[in-house]
C-alpha positions as a Markdown table, in Angstrom:
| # | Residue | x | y | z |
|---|---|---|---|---|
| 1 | Unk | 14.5 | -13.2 | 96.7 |
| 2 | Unk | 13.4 | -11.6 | 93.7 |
| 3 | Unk | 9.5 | -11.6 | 93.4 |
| 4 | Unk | 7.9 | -14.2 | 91.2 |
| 5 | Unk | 7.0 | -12.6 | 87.6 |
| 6 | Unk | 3.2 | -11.9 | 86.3 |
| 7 | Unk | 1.6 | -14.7 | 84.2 |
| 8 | Unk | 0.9 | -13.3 | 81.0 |
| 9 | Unk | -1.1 | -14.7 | 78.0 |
| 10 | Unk | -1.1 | -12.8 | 74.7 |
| 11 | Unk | -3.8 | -13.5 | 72.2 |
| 12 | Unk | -2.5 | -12.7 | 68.9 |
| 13 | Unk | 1.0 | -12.3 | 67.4 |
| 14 | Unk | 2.4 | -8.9 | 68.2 |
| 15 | Unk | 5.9 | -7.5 | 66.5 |
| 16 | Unk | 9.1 | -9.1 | 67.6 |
| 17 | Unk | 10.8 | -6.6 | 69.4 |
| 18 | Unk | 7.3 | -6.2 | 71.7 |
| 19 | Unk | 7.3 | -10.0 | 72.2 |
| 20 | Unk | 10.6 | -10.2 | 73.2 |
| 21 | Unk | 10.6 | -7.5 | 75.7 |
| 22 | Unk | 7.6 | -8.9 | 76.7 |
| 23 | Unk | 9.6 | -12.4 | 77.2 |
| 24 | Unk | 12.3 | -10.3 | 79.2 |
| 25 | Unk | 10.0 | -8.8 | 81.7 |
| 26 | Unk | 6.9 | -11.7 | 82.4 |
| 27 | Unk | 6.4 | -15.3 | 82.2 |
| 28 | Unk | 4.7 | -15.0 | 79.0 |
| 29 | Unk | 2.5 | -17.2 | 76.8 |
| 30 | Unk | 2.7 | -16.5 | 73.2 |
| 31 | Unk | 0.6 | -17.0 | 70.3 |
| 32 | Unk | 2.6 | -19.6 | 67.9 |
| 33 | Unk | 0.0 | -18.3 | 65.3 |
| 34 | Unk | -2.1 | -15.3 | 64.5 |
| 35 | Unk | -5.4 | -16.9 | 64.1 |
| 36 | Unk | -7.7 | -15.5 | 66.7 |
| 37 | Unk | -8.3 | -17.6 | 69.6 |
| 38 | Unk | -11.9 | -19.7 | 69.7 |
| 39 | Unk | -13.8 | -19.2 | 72.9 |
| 40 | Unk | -12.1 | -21.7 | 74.8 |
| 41 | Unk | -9.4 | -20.6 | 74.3 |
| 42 | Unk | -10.0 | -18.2 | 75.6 |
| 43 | Unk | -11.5 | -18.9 | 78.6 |
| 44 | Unk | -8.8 | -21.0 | 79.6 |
| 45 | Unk | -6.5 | -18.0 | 79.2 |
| 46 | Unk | -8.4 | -16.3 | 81.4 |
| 47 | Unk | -7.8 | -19.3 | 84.0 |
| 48 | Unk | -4.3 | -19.2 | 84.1 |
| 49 | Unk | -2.9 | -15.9 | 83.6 |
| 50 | Unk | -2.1 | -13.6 | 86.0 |
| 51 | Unk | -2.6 | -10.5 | 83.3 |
| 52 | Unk | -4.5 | -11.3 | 79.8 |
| 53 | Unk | -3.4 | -8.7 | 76.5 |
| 54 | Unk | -6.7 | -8.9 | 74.1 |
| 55 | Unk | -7.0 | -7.5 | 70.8 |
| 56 | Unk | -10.5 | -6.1 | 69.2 |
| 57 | Unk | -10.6 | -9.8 | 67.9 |
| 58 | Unk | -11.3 | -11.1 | 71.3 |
| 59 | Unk | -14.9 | -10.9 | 72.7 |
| 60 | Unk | -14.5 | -11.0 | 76.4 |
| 61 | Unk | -18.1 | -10.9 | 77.9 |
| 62 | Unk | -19.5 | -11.4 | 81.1 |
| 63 | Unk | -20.3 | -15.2 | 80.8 |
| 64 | Unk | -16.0 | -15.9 | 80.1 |
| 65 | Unk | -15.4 | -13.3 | 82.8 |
| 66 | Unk | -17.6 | -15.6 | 85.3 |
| 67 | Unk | -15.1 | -19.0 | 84.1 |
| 68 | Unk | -11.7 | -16.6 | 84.6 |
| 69 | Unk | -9.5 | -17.4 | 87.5 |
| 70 | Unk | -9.2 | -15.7 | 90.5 |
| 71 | Unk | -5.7 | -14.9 | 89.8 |
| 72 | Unk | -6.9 | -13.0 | 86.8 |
| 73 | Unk | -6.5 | -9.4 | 87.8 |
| 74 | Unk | -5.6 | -7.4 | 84.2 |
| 75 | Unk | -7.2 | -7.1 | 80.9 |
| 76 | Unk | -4.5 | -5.5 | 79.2 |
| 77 | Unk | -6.1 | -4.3 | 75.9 |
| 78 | Unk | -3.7 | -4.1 | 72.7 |
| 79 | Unk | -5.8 | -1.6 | 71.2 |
| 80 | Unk | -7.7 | 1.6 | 72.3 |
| 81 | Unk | -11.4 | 0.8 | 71.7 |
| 82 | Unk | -13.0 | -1.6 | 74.4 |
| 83 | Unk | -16.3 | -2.1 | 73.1 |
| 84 | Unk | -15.3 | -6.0 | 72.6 |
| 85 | Unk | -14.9 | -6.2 | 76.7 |
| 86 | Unk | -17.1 | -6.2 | 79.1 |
| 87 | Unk | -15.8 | -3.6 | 81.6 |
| 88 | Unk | -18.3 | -3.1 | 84.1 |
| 89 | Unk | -18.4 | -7.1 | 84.5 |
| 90 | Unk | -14.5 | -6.9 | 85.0 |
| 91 | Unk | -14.7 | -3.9 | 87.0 |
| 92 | Unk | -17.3 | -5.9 | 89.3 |
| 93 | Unk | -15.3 | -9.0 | 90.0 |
| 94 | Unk | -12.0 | -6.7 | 90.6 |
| 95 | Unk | -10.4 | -6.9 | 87.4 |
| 96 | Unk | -8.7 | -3.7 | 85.7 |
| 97 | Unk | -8.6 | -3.4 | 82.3 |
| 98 | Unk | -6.4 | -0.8 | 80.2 |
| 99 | Unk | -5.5 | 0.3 | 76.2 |
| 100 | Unk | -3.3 | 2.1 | 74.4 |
| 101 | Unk | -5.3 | 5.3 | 73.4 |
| 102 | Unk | -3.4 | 8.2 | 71.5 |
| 103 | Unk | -0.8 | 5.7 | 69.5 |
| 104 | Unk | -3.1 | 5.5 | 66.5 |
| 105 | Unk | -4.3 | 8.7 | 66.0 |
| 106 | Unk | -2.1 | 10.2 | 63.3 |
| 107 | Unk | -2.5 | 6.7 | 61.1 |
| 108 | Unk | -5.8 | 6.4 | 61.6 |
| 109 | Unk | -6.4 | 10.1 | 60.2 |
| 110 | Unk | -3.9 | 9.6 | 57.2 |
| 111 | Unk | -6.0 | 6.7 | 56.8 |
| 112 | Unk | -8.7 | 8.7 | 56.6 |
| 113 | Unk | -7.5 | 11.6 | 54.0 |
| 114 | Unk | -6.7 | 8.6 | 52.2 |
| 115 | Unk | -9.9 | 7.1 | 52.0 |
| 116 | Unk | -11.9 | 11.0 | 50.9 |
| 117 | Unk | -8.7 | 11.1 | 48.2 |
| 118 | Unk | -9.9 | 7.7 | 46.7 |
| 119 | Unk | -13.2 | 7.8 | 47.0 |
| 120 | Unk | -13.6 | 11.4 | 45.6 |
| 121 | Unk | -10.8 | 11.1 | 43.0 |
| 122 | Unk | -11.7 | 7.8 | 41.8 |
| 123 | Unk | -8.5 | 6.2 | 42.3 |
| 124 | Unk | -9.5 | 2.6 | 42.7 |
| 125 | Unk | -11.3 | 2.6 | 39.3 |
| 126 | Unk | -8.1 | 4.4 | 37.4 |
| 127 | Unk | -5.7 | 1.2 | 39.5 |
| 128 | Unk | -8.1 | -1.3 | 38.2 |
| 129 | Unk | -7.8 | -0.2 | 34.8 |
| 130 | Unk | -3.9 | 0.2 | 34.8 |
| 131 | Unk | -3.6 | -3.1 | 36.0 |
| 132 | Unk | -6.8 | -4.7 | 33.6 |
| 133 | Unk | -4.4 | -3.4 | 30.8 |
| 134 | Unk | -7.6 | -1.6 | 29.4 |
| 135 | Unk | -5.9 | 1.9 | 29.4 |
| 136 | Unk | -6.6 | 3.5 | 26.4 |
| 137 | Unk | -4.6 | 6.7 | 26.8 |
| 138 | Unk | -5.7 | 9.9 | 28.5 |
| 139 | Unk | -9.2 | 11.5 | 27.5 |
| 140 | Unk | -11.1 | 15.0 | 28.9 |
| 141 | Unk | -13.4 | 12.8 | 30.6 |
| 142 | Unk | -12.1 | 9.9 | 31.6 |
| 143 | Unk | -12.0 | 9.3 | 35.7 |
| 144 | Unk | -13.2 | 12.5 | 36.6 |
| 145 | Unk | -13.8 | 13.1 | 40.3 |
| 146 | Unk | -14.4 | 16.1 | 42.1 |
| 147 | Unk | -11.1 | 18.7 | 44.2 |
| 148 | Unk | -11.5 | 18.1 | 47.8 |
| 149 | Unk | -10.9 | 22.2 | 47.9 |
| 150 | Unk | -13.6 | 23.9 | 49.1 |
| 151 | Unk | -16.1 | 21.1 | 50.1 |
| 152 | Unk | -17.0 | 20.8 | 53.1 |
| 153 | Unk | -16.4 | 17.8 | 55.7 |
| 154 | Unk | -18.6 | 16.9 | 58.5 |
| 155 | Unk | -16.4 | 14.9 | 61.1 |
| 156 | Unk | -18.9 | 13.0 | 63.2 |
| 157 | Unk | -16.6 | 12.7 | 67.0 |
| 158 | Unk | -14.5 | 15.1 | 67.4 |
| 159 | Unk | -12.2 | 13.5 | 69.4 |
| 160 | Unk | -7.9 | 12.7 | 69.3 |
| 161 | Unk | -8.9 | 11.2 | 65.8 |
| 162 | Unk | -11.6 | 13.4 | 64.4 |
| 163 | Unk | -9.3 | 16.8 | 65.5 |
| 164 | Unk | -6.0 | 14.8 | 63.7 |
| 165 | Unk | -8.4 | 14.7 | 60.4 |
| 166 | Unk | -9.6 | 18.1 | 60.9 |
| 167 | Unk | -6.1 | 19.2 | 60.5 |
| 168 | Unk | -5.5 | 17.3 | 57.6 |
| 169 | Unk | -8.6 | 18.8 | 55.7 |
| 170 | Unk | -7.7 | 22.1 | 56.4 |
| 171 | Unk | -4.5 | 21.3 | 54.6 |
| 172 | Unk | -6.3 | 20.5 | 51.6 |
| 173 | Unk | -8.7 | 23.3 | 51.3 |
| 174 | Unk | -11.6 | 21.7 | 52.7 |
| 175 | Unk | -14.1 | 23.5 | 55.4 |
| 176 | Unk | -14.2 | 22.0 | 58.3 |
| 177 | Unk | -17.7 | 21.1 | 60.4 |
| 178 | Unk | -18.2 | 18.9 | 63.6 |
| 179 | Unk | -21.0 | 17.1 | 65.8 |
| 180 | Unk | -19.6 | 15.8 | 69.1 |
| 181 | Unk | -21.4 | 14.6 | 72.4 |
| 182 | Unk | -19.6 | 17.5 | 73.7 |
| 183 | Unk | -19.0 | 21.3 | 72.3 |
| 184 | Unk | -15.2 | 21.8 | 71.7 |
| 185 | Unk | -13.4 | 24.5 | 73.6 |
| 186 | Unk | -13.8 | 27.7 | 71.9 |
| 187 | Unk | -9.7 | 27.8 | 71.7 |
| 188 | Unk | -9.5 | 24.4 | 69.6 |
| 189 | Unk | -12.8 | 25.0 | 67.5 |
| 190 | Unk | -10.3 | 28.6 | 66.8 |
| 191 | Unk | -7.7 | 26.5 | 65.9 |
| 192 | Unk | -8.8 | 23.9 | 64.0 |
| 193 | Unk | -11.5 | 26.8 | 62.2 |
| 194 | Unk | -13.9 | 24.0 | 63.0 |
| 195 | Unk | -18.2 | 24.7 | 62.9 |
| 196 | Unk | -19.5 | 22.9 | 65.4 |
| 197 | Unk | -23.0 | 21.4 | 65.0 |
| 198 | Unk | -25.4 | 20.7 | 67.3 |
| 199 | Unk | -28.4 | 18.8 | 65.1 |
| 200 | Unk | -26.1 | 15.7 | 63.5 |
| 201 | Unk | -29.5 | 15.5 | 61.0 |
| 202 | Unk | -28.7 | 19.4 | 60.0 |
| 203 | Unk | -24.9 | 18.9 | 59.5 |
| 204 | Unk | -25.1 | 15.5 | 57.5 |
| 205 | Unk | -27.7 | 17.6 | 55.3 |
| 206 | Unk | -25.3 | 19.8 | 54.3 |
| 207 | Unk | -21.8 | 18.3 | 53.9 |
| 208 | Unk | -19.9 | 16.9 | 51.1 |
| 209 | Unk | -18.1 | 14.5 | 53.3 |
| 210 | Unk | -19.4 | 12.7 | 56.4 |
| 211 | Unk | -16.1 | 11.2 | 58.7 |
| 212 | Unk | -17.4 | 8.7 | 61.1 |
| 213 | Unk | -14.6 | 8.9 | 63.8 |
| 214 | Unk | -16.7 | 8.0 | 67.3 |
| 215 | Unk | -16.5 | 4.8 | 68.8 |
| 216 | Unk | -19.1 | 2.3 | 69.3 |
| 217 | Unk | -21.3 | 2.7 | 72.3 |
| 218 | Unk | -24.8 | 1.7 | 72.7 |
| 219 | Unk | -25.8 | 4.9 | 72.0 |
| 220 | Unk | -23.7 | 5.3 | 68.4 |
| 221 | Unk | -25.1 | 2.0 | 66.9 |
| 222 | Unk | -26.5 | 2.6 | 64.0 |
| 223 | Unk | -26.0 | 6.3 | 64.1 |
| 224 | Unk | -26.2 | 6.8 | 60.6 |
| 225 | Unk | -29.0 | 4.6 | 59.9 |
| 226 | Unk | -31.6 | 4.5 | 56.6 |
| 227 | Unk | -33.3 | 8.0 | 57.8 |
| 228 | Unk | -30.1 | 9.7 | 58.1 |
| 229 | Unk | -27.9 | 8.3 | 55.0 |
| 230 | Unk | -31.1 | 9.9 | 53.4 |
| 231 | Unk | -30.4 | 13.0 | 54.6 |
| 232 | Unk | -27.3 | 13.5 | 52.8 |
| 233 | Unk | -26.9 | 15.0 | 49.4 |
| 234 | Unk | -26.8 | 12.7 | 46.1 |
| 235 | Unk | -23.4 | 13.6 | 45.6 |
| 236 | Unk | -21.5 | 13.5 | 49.2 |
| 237 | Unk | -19.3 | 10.9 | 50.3 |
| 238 | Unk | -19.0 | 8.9 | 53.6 |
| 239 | Unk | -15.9 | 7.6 | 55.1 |
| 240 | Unk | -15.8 | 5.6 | 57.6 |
| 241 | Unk | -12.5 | 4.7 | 59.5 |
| 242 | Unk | -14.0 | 4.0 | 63.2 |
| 243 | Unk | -16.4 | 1.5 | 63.7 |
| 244 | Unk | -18.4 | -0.2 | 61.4 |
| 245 | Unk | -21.6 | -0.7 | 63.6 |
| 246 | Unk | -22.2 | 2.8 | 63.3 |
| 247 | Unk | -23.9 | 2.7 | 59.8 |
| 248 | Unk | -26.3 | 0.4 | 58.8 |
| 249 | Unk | -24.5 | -1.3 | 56.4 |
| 250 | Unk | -27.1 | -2.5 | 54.1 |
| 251 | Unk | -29.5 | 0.9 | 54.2 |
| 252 | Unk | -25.9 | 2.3 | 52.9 |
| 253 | Unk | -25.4 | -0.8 | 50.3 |
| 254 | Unk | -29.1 | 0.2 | 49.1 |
| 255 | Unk | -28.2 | 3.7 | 48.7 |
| 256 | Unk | -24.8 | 3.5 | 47.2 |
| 257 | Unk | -26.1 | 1.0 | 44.3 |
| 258 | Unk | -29.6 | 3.2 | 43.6 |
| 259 | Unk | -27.3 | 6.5 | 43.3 |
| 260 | Unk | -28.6 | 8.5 | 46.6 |
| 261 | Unk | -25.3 | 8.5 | 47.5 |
| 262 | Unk | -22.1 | 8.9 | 45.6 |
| 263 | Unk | -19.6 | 7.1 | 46.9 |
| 264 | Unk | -18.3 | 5.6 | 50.7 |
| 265 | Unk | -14.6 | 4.9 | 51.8 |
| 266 | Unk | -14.5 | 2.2 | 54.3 |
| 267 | Unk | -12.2 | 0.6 | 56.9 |
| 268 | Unk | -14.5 | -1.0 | 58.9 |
| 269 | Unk | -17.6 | -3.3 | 58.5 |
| 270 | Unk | -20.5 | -3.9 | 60.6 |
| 271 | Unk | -20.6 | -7.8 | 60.5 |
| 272 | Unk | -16.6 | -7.8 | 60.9 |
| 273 | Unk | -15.1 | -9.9 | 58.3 |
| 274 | Unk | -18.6 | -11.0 | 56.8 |
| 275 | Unk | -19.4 | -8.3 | 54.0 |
| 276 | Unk | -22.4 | -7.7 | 52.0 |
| 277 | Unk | -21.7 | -9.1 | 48.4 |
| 278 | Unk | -23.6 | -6.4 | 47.1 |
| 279 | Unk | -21.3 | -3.9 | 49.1 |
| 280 | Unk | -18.5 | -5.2 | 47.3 |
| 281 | Unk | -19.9 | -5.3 | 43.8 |
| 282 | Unk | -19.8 | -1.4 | 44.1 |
| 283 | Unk | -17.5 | 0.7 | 41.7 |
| 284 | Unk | -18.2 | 3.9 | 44.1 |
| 285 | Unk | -17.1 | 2.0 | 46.9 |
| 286 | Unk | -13.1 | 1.8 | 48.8 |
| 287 | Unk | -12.8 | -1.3 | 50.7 |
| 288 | Unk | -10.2 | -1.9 | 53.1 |
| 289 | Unk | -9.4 | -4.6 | 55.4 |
| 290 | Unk | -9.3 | -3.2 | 58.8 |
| 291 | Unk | -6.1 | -0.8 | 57.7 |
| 292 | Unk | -6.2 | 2.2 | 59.6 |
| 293 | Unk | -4.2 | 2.1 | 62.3 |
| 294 | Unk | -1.9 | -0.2 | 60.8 |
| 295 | Unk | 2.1 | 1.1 | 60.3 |
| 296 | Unk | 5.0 | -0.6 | 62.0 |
| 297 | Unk | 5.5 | 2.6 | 64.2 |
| 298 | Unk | 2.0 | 2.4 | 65.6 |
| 299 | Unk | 1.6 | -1.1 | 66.3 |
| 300 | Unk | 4.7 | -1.0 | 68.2 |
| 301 | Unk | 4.3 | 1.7 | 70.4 |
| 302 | Unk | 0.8 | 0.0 | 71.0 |
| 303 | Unk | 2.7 | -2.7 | 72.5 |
| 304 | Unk | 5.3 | -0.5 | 74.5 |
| 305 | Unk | 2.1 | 0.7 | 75.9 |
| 306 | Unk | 0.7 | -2.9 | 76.7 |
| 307 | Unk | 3.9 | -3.3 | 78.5 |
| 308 | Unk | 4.3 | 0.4 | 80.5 |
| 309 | Unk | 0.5 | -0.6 | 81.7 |
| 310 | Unk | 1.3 | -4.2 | 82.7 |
| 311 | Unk | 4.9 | -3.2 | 84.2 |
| 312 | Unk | 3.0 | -0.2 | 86.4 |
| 313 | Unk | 0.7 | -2.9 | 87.9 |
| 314 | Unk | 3.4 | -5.1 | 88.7 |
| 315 | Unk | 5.2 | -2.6 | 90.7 |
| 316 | Unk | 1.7 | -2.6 | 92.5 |
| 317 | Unk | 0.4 | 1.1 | 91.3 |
| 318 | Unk | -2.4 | 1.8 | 88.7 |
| 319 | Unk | -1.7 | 1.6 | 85.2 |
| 320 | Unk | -1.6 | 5.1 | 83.8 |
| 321 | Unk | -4.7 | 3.8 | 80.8 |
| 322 | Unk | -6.9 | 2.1 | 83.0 |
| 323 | Unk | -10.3 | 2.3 | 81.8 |
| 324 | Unk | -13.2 | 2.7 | 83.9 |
| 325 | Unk | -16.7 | 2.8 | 82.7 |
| 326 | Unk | -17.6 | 6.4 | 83.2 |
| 327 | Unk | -14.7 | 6.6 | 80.2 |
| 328 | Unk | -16.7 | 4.5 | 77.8 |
């Protein structure tokens, strides 16, 4: 008698072909739309399913991990950051929770390039007027913006991400700097022809272009905050394709508009979908909506991860990206 298949409740719509083979190998709940799931949701998820798949939408903290079932014994995470779970609360009450790191490097640090090109070279503002209708013809100094060759690019975590945009830089002339928790190998700071820094206040001093790609910890909140930003020169850039609650948003709003800073690409926001007004209103400024990671290639081998995890656990073993604390 065959055994009886995992409960499985899935937060947000995923691509077809991962909710089908999901539908092929569980007794799966699906989203009928993609709006997030409200708390209760939620909660009542957690109370029925056997496994729950997540996505950085879905705060899952220690007071819903108290109301989840006992049955409840997987947080499969669609997604590799985990700073919207609480994992030492799951890891307390014997649940296992996993992600899907590595898929999104290589989008995430196109994303990245993308955001120096268009901040630097001005892009947005030469789009706007093409579309405006206000073109005019070309002039000597109309649009100008600066070559990314030869400046230099302060990549702030050096991890799968910041070593993927180091590459990229080094493609385009730029010189390559990094602070990380943790000095690289001498082999890969060879390789990449990377200049590691250990004083994050010395390096943002002297770079052209900061690249926030660590994750949000306790300890990375507000990393760049008013004293730093101030730190860097009037006519750097920052990018930041990682998490927005390591700069404080409105110190960087207040330098942007008052010209201490020259321009800032970002992906992500501090306050999620709620962004300053002022933000916005700024012509040396690249907003995008949460894009980095997202090509049809990536998000669906996120989801073949999701699945390899979930599948492994079924067949009673650990799932190869379980995340423990000591990880985070």
């Amino acid at each position: 008698m065959p055994a009886e298949r995992l409960s499985v409740v899935v937060t947000r719509r995923l691509p077809e072909n991962v909710e089908t083979r999901l539908k092929e190998l569980f007794n799966v709940q699906l989203r009928e739309d993609d709006a997030p799931m409200s708390r209760d949701e939620l909660i009542s998820a957690m109370k029925q399913a056997d496994v729950l798949v997540p996505t950085l939408t879905d705060t899952v903290d220690a007071g819903m991990l108290s109301q989840a079932g006992d049955q409840l014994r997987l947080i499969a995470n669609y997604g590799a950051g985990v700073d919207h779970i609480d994992v030492q609360t799951a890891r307390q009450r014997g649940i296992l929770v996993s992600n899907t790191p590595g898929v999104l490097t290589e989008d995430t640090a196109d994303m990245t390039l993308a955001l120096v090109l268009a901040v630097t070279r001005r892009i947005p503002e030469g789009l706007a007027c093409m579309q405006s209708g206000d073109w005019q013809g070309w002039s000597p100094t109309a649009f100008l913006g600066g070559r990314l060759a030869g400046r230099r690019l302060g990549i702030l975590g050096m991890g799968r991400i910041g070593q993927a945009v180091a590459r990229r830089a080094a493609a385009f002339g730029m010189q390559v700097h990094y602070h990380n928790r943790k000095r690289l190998h001498g082999d890969i700071e060879q390789d990449l022809e990377a200049t590691y820094w250990e004083s994050l206040d010395q390096m943002v001093a002297r770079m052209d272009v900061i690249s926030i790609n660590c994750p949000h910890t306790p300890s990375t909140f507000h990393l760049m905050n008013a004293r730093r930003l101030k730190l860097m020169k009037k006519n750097a850039v920052i990018v930041n394709t990682s998490r927005g609650e390591v700069i404080d948003e409105n110190a960087l709003t207040r330098m942007l508009r008052s010209g201490d800073i020259a321009g800032a690409g970002l992906d992500v926001f501090e306050h999620g979908t709620e962004i300053n007004p002022r933000l916005r209103a700024q012509k040396n400024v690249v907003l995008l909506p949460h894009m980095g990671s997202a090509t049809v290639e990536g998000r669906i081998e996120m989801g073949e991860k999701v699945i390899i995890n979930i599948k492994t656990f079924a067949d009673g073993h650990r799932p190869p990206d379980q995340v423990v604390p000591a990880m985070l």
